[in-house]
N, CA and C atoms as a LAMMPS dump frame, in Angstrom:
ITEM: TIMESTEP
0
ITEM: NUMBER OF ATOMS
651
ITEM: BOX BOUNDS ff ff ff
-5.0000000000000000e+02 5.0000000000000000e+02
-5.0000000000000000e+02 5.0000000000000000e+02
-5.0000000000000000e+02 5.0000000000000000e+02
ITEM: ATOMS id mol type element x y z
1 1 1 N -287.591 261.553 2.624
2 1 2 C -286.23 261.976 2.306
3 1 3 C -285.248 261.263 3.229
4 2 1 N -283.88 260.846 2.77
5 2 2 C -282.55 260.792 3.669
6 2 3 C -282.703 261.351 4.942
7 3 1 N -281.621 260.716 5.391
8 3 2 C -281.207 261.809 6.848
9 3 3 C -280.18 262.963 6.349
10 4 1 N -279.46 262.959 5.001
11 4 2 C -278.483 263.516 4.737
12 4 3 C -279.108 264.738 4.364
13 5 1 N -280.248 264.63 2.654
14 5 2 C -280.761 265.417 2.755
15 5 3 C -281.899 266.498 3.987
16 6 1 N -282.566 265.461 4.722
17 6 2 C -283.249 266.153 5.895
18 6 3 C -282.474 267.343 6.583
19 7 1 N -281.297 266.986 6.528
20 7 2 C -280.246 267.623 7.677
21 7 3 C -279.964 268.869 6.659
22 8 1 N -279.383 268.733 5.506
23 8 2 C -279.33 270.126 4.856
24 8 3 C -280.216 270.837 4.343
25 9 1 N -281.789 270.693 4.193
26 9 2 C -282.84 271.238 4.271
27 9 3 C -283.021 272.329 5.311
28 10 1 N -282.843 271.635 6.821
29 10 2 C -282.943 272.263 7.815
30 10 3 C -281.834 273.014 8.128
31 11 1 N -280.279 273.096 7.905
32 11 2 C -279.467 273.887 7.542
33 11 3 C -279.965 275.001 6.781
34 12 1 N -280.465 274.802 5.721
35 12 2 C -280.53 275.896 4.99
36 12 3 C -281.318 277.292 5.398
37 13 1 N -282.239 276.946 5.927
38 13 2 C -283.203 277.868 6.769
39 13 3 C -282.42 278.347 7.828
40 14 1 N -281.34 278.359 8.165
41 14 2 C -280.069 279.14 8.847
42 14 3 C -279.818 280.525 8.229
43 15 1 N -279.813 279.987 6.593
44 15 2 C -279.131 281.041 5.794
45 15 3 C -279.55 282.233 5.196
46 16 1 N -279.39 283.427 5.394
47 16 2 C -280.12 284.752 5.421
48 16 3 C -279.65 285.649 3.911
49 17 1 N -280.68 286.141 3.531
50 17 2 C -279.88 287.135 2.207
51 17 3 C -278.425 287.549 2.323
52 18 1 N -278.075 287.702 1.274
53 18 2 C -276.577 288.467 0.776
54 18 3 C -275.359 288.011 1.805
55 19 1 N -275.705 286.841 2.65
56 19 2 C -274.613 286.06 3.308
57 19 3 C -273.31 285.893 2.537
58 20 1 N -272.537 285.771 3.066
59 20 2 C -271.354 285.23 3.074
60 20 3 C -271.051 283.77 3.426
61 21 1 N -270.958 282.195 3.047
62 21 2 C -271.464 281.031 3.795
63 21 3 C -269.801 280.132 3.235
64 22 1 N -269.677 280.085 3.864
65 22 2 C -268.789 278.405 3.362
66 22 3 C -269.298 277.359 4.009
67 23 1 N -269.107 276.07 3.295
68 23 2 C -269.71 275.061 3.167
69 23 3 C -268.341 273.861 3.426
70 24 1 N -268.6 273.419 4.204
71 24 2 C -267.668 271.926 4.712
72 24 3 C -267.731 270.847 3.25
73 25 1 N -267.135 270.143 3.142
74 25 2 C -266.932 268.601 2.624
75 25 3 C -267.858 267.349 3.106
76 26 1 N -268.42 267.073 2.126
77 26 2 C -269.823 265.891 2.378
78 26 3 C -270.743 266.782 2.012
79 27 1 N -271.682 266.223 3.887
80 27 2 C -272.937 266.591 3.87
81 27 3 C -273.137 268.027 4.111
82 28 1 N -272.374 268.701 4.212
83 28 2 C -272.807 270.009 4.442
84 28 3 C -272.573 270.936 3.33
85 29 1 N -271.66 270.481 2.008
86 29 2 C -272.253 270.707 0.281
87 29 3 C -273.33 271.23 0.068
88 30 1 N -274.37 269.868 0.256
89 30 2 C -275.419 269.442 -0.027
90 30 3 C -276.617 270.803 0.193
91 31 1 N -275.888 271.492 1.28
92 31 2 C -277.082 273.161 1.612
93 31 3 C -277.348 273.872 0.585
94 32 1 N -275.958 273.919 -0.271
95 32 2 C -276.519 274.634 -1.365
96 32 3 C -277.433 274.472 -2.629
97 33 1 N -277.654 273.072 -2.561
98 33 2 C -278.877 272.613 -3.315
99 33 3 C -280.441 272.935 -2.337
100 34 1 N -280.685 274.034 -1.565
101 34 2 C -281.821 273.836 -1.173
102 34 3 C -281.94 275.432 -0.433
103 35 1 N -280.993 276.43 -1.372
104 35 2 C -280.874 277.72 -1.11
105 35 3 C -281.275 278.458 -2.317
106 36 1 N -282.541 279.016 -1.942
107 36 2 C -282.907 279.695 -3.871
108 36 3 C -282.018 280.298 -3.692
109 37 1 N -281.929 280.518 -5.026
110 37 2 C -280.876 281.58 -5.828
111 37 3 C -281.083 282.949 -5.327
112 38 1 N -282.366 283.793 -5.624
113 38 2 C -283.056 284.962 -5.295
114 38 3 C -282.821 285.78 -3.834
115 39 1 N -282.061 284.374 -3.275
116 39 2 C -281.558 285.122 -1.563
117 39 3 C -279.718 285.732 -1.695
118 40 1 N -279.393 285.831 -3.16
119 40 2 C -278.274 286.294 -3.184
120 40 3 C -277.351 285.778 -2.036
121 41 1 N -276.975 284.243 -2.215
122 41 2 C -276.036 284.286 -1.094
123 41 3 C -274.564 283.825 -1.596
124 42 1 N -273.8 283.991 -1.248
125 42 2 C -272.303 283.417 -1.782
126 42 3 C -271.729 282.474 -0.924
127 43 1 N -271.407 281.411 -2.061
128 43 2 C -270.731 280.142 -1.177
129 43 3 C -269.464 279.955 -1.477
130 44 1 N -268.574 280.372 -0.446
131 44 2 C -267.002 280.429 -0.393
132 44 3 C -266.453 278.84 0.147
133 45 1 N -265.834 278.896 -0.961
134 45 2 C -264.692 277.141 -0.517
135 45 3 C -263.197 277.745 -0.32
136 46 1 N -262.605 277.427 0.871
137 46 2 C -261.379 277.302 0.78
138 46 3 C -260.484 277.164 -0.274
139 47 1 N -260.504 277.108 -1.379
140 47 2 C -259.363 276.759 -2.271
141 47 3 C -259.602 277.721 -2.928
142 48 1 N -260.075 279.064 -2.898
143 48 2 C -260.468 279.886 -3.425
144 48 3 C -261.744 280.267 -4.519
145 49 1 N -262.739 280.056 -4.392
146 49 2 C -263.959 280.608 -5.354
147 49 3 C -264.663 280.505 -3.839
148 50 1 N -265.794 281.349 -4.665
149 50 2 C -266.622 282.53 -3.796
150 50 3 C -267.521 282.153 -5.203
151 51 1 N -268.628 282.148 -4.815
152 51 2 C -269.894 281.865 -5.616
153 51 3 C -270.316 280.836 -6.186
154 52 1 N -270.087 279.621 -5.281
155 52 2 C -270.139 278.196 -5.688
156 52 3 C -271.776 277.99 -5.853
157 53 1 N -272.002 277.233 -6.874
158 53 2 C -273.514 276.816 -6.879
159 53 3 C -273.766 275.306 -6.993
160 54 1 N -274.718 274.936 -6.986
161 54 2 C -275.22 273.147 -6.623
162 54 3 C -274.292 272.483 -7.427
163 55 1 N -273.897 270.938 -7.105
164 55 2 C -273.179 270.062 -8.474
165 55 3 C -274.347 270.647 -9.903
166 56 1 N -273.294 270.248 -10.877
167 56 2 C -273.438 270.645 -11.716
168 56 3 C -274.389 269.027 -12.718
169 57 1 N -274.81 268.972 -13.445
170 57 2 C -276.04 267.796 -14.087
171 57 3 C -274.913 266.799 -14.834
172 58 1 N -275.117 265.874 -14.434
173 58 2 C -274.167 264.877 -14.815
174 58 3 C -273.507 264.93 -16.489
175 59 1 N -272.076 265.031 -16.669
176 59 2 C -271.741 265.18 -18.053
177 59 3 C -271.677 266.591 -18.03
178 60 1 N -271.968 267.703 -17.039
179 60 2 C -271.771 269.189 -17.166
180 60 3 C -270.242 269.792 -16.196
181 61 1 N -269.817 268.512 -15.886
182 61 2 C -268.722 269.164 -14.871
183 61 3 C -267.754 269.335 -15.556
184 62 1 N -267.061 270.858 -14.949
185 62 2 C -266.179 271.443 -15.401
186 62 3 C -264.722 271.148 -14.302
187 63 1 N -263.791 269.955 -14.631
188 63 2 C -262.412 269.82 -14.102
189 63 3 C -262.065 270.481 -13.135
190 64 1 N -261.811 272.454 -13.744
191 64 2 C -261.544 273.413 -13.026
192 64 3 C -262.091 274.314 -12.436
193 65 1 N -263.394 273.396 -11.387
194 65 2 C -264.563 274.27 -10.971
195 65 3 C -265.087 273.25 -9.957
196 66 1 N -264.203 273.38 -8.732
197 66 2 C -264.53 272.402 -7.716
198 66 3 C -264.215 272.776 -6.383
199 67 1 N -265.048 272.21 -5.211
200 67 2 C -265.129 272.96 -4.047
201 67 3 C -263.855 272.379 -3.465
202 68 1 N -263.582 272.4 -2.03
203 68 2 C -262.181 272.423 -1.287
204 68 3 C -262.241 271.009 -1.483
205 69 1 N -263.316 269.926 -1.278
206 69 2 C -262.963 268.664 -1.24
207 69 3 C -262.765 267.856 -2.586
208 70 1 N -262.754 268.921 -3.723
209 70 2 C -262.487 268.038 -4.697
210 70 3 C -263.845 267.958 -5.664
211 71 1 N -264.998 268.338 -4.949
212 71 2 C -266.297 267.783 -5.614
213 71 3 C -266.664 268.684 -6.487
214 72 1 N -267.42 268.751 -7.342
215 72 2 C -267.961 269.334 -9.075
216 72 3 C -268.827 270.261 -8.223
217 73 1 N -268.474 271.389 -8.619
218 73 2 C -269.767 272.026 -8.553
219 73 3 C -270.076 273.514 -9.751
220 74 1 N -270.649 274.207 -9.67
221 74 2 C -271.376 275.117 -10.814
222 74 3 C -270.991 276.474 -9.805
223 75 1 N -271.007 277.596 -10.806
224 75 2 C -270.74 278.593 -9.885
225 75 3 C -272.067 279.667 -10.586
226 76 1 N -272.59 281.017 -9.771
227 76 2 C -273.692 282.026 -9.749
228 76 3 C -272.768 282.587 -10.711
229 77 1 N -273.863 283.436 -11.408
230 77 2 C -273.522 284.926 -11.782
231 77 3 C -272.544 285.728 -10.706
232 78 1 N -271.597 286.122 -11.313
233 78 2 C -270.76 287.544 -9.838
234 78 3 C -269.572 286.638 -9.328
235 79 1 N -269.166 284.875 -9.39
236 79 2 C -268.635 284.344 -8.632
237 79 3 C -266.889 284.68 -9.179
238 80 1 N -266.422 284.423 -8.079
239 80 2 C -264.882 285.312 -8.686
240 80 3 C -263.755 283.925 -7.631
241 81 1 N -262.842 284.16 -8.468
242 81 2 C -261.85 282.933 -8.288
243 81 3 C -260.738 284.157 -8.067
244 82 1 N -260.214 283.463 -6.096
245 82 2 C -259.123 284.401 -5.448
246 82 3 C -258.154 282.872 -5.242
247 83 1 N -257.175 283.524 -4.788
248 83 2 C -255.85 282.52 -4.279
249 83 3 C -256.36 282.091 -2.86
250 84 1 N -255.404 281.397 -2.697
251 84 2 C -255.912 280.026 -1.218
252 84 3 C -255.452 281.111 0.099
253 85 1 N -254.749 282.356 -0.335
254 85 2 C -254.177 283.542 0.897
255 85 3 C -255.32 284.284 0.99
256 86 1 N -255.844 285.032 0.023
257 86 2 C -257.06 285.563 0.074
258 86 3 C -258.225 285.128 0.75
259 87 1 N -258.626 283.869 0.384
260 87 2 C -259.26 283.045 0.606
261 87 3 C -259 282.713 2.088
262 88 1 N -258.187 282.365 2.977
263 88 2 C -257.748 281.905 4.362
264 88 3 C -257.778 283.62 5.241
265 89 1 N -257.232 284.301 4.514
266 89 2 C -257.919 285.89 4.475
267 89 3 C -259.135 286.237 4.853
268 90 1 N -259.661 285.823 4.396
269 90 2 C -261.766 286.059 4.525
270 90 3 C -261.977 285.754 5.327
271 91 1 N -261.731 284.285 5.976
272 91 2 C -261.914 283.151 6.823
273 91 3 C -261.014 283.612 8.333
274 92 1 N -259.973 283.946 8.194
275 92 2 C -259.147 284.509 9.737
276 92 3 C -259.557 286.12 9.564
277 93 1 N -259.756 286.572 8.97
278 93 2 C -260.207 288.064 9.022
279 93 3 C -261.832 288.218 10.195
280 94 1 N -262.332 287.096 9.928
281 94 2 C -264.306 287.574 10.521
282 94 3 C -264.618 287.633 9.01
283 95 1 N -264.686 287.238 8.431
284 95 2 C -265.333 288.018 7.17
285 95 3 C -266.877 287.347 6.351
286 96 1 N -266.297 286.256 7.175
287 96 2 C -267.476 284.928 7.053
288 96 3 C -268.554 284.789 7.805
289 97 1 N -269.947 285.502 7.494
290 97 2 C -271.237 285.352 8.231
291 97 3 C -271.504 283.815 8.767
292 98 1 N -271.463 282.959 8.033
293 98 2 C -271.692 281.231 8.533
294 98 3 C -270.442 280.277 8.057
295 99 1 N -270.578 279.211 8.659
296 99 2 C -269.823 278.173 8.137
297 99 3 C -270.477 277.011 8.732
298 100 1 N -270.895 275.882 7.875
299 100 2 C -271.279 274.608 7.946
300 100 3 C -270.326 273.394 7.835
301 101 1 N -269.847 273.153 9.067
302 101 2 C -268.997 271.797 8.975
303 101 3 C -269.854 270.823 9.308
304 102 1 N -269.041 269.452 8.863
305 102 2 C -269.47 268.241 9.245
306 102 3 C -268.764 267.736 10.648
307 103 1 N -269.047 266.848 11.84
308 103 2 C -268.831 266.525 13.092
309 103 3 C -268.288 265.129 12.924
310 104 1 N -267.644 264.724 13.99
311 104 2 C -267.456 263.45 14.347
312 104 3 C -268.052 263.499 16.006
313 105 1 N -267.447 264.184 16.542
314 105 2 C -268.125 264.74 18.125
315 105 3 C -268.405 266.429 18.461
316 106 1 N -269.565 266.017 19.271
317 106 2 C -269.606 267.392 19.677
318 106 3 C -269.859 267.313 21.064
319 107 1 N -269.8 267.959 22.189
320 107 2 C -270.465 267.734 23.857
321 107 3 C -270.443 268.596 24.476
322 108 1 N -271.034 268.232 25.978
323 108 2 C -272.008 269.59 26.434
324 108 3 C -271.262 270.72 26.6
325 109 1 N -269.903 270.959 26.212
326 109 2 C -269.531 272.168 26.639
327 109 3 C -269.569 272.786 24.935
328 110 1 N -270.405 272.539 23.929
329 110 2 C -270.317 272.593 22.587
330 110 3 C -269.282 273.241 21.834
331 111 1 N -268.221 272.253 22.119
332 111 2 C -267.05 272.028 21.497
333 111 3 C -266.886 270.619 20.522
334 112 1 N -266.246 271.171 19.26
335 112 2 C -266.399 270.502 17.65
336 112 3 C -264.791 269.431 18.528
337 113 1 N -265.396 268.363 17.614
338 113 2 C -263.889 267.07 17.291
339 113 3 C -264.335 267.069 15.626
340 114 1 N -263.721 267.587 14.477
341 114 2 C -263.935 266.917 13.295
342 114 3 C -262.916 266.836 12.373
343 115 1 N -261.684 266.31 12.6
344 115 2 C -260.918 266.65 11.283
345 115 3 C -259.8 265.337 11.691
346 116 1 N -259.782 265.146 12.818
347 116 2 C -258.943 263.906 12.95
348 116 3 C -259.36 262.145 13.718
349 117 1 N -259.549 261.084 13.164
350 117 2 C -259.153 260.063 14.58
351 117 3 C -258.374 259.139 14.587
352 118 1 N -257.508 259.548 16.255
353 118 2 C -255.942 258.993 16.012
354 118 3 C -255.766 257.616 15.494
355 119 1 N -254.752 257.304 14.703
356 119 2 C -254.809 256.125 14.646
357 119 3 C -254.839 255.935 12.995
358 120 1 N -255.347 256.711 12.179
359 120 2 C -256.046 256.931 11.422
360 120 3 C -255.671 258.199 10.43
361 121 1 N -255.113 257.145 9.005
362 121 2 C -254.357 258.276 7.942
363 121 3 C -255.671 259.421 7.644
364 122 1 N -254.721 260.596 8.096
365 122 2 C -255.988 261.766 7.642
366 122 3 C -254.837 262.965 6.508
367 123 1 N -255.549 263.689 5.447
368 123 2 C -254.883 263.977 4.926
369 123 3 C -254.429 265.71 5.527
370 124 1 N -255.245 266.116 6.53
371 124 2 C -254.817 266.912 6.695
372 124 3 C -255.596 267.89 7.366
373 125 1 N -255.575 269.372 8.448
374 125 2 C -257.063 269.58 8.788
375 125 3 C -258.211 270.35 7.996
376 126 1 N -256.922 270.976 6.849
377 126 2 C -257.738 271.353 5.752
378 126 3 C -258.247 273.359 6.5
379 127 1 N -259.116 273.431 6.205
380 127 2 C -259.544 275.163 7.252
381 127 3 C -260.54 274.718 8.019
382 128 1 N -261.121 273.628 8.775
383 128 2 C -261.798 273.482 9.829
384 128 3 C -261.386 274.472 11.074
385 129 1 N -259.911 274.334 11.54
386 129 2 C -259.469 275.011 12.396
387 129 3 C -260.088 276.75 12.426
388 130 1 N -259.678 277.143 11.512
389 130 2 C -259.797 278.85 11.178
390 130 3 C -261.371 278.835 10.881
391 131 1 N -261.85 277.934 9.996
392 131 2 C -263.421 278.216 10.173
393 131 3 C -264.23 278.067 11.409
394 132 1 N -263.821 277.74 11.813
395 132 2 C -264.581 277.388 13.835
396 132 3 C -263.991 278.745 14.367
397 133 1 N -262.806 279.383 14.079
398 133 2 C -262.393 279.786 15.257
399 133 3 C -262.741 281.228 14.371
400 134 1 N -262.922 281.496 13.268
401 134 2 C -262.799 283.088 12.396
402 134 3 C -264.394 283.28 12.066
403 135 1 N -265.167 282.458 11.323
404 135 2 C -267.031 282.53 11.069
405 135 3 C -267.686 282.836 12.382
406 136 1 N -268.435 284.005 11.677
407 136 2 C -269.481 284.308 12.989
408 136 3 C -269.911 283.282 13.655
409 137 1 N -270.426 282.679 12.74
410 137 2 C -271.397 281.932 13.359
411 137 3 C -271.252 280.573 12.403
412 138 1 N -271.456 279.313 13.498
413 138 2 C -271.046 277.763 13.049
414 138 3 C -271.581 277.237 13.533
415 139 1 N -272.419 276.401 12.575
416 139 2 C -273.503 275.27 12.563
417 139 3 C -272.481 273.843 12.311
418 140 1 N -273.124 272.99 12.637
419 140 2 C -272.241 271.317 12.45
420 140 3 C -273.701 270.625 11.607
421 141 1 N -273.045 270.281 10.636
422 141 2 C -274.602 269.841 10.301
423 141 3 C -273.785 267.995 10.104
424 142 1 N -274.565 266.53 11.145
425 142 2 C -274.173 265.467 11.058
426 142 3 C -274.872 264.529 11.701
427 143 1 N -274.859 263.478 10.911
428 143 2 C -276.134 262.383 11.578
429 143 3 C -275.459 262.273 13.362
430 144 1 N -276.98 261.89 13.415
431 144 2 C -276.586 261.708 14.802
432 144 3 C -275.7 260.565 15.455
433 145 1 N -275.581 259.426 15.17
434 145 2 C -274.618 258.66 15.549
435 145 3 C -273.895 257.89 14.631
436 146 1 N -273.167 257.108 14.46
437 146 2 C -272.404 256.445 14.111
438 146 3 C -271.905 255.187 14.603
439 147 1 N -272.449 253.928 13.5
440 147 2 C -271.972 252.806 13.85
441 147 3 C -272.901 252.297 15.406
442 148 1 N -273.942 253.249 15.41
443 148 2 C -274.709 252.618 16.848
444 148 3 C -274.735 253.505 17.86
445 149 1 N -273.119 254.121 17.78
446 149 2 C -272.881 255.196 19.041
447 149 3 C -272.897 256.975 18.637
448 150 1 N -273.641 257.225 20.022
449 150 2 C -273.905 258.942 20.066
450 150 3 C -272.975 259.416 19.39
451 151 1 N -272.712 260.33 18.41
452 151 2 C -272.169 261.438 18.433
453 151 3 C -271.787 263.156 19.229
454 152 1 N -273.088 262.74 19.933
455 152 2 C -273.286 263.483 20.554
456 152 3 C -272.821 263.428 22.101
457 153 1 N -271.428 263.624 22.857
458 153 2 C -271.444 263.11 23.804
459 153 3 C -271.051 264.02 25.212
460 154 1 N -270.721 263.74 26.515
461 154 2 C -270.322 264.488 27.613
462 154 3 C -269.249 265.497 27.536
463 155 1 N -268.088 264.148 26.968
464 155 2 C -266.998 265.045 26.748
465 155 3 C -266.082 264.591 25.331
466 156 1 N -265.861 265.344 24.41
467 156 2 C -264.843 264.829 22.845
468 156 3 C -263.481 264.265 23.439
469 157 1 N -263.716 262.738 23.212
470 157 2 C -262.284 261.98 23.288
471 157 3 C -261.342 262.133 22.333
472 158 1 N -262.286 262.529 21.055
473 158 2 C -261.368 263.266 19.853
474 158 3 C -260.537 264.29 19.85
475 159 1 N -259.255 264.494 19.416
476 159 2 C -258.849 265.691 19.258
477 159 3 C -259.905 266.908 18.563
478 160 1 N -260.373 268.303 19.419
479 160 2 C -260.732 268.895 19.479
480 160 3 C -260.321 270.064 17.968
481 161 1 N -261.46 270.524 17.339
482 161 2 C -260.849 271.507 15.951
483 161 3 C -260.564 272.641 16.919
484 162 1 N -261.203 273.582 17.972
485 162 2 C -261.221 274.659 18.609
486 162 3 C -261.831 274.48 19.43
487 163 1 N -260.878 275.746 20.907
488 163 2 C -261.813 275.859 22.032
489 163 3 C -263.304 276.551 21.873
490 164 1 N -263.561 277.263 20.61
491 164 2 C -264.697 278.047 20.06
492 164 3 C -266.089 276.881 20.72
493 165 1 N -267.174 277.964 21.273
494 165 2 C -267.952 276.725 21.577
495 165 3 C -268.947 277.072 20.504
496 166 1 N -269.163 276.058 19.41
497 166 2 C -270.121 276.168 18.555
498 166 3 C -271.586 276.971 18.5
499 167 1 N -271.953 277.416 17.759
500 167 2 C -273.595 277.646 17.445
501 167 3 C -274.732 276.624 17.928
502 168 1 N -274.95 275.97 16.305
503 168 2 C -276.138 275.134 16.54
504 168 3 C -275.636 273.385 15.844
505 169 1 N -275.977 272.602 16.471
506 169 2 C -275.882 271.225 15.815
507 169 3 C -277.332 270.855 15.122
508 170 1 N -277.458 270.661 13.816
509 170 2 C -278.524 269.986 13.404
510 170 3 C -278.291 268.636 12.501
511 171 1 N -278.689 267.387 13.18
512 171 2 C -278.686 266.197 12.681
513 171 3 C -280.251 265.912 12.425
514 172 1 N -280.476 264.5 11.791
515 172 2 C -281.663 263.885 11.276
516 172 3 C -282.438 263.439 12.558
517 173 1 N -282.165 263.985 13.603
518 173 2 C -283.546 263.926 14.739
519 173 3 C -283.778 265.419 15.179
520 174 1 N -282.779 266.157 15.364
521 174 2 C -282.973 267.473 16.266
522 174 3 C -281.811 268.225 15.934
523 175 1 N -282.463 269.526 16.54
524 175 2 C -281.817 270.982 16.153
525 175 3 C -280.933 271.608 17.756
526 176 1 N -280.231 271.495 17.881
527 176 2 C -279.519 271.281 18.904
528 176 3 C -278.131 272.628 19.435
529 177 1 N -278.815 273.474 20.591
530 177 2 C -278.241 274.797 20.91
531 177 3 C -277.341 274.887 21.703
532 178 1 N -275.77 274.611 21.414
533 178 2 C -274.49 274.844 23.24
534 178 3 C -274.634 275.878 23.465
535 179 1 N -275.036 276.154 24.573
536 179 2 C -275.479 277.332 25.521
537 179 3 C -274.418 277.464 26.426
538 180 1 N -274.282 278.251 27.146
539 180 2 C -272.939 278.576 28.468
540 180 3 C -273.729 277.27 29.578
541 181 1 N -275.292 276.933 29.409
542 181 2 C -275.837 276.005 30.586
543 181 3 C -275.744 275.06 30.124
544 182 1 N -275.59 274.733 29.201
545 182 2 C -275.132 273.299 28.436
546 182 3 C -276.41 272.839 26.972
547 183 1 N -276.074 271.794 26.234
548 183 2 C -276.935 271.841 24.951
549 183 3 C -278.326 271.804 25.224
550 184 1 N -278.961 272.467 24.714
551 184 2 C -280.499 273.24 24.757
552 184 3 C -281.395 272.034 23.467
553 185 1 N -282.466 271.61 23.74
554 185 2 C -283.404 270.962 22.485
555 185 3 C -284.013 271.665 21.702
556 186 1 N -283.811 272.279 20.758
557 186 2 C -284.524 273.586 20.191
558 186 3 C -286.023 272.818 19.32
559 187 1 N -285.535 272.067 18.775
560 187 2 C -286.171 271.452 17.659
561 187 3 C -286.115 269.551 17.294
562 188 1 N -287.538 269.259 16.881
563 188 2 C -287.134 267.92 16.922
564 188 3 C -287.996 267.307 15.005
565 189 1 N -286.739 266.476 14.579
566 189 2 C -287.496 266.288 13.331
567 189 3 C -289.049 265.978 13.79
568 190 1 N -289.533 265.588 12.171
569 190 2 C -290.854 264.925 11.745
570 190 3 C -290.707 263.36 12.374
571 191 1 N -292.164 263.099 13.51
572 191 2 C -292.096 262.028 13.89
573 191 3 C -290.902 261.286 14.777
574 192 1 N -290.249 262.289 15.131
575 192 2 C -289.815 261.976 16.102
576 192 3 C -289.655 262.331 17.556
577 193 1 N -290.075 261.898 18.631
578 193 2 C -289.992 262.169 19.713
579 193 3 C -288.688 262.994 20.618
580 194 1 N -289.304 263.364 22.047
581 194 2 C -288.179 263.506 22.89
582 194 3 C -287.679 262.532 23.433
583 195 1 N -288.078 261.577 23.38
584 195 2 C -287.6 260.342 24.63
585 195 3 C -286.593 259.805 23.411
586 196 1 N -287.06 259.861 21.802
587 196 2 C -286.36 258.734 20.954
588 196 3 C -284.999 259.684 20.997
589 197 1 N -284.768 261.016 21.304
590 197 2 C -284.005 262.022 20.823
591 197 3 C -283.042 261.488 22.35
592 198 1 N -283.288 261.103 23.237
593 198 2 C -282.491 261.604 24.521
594 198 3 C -282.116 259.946 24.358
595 199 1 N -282.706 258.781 23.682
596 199 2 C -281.994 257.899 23.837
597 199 3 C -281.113 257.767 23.232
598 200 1 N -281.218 258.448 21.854
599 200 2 C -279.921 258.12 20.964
600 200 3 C -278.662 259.459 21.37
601 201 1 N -278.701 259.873 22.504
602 201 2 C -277.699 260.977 22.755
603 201 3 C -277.166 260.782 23.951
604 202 1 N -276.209 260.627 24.142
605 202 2 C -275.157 260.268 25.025
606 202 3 C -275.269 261.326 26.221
607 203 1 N -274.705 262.507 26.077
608 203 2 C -274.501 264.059 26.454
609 203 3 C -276.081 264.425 27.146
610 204 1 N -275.627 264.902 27.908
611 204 2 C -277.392 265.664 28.718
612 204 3 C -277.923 266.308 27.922
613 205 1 N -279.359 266.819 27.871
614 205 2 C -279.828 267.904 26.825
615 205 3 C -280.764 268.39 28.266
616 206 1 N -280.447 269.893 28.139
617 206 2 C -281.738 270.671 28.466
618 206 3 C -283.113 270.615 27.856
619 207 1 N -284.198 270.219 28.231
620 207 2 C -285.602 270.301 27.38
621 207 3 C -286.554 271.271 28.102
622 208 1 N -286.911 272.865 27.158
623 208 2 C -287.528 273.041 27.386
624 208 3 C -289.124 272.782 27.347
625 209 1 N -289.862 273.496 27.376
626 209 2 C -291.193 272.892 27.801
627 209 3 C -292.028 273.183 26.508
628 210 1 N -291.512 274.109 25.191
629 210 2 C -291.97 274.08 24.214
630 210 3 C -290.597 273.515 23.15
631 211 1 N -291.272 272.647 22.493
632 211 2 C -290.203 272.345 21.325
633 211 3 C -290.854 272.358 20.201
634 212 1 N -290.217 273.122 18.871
635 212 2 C -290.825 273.222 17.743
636 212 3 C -290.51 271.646 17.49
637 213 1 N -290.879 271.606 15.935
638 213 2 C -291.042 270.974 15.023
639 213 3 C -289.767 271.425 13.335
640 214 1 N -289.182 270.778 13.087
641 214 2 C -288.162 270.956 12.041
642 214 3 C -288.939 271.277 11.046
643 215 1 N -288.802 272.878 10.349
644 215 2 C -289.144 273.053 9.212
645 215 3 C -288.231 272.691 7.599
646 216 1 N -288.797 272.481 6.977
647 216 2 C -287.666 271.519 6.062
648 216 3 C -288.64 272.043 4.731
649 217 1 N -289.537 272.776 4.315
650 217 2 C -290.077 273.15 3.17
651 217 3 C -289.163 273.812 2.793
């Protein structure tokens, strides 16, 4: 498999019955193709719908049935279409068990950079802000580097989404914990090492002395 898919495989095993989840733009979509149905979970997009389900089979997309970034997707049984107040509602209320964004930086004090880099027409921050700072709990799901260099680094030269210090980072090598002692190695993909994991990462990692293995069934 991808690194794209790998990464939302292992996302998904985050996600617990009758959740509440919103889902970022890109790769972090992609979770809900690898969430049975049978775990009753609801996938809330910013632009209002609540019960988003996988893209829809090519030639099945419906215009007026698309997540915050624009992309096709299918909605569950139960899914209900609120306004963008309601909706930003849920999200600054707590109301949101998870949220899966995508990263540009993250570092050891596990604090998110993802919505801007200067220099650089962006259209806007979109609810990154309120989803970092309102969801229980926030995963970054993003390859690990870019263009050669860590993503993963000491300190975000990027403008910062929130002082919130993230959950868990999981990219296509490792599963990755900001702790108050700094990022923890929880987990390391298939076939890949600790040494290959600490070279491609900028930022210190704590390693403890047992490390699983990425489950991805």
């Amino acid at each position: 498999m991808d690194a794209k898919e790998l990464i939302a495989r292992r996302v998904a095993h985050e996600i617990r019955p009758g959740m509440l989840v919103n889902l970022g733009i890109g790769l972090p979509s992609m979770v809900a193709n690898y969430v049975p149905a049978e775990l009753g979970v609801f996938f809330q997009a910013e632009n209002g719908v609540i019960g988003l389900g996988a893209r829809p089979p090519e030639g099945m997309e419906d215009e007026n049935l698309t997540d915050a970034g624009g992309g096709f997707v299918s909605a569950v049984p139960g899914a209900a279409s609120i306004d963008s107040a309601m909706s930003f509602g849920l999200i600054r209320g707590g109301h949101l068990d998870m949220t899966v964004l995508g990263g540009l930086e993250i570092d050891e004090a596990g604090q998110l950079a993802n919505w801007k880099v200067p220099g650089k027409m962006v259209p806007g921050m979109g609810g990154a802000m309120d989803l970092v700072t309102g969801a229980a709990r926030v995963i970054v799901a993003m390859q690990h580097a870019a263009r050669g260099a860590s993503k993963i680094v000491p300190r975000c030269t990027l403008p910062l989404t929130s002082l919130r210090r993230i959950d868990l980072v999981v990219t296509e090598l490792a599963v990755i914990e900001p702790t108050e002692e700094g990022l923890v190695l929880r987990e390391h993909a298939p076939g890949v090492s600790v040494e290959d994991i600490r070279a491609a990462t900028a930022a210190s990692l704590i390693v403890p002395a047992e490390i699983a293995e990425m489950q991805l069934a």
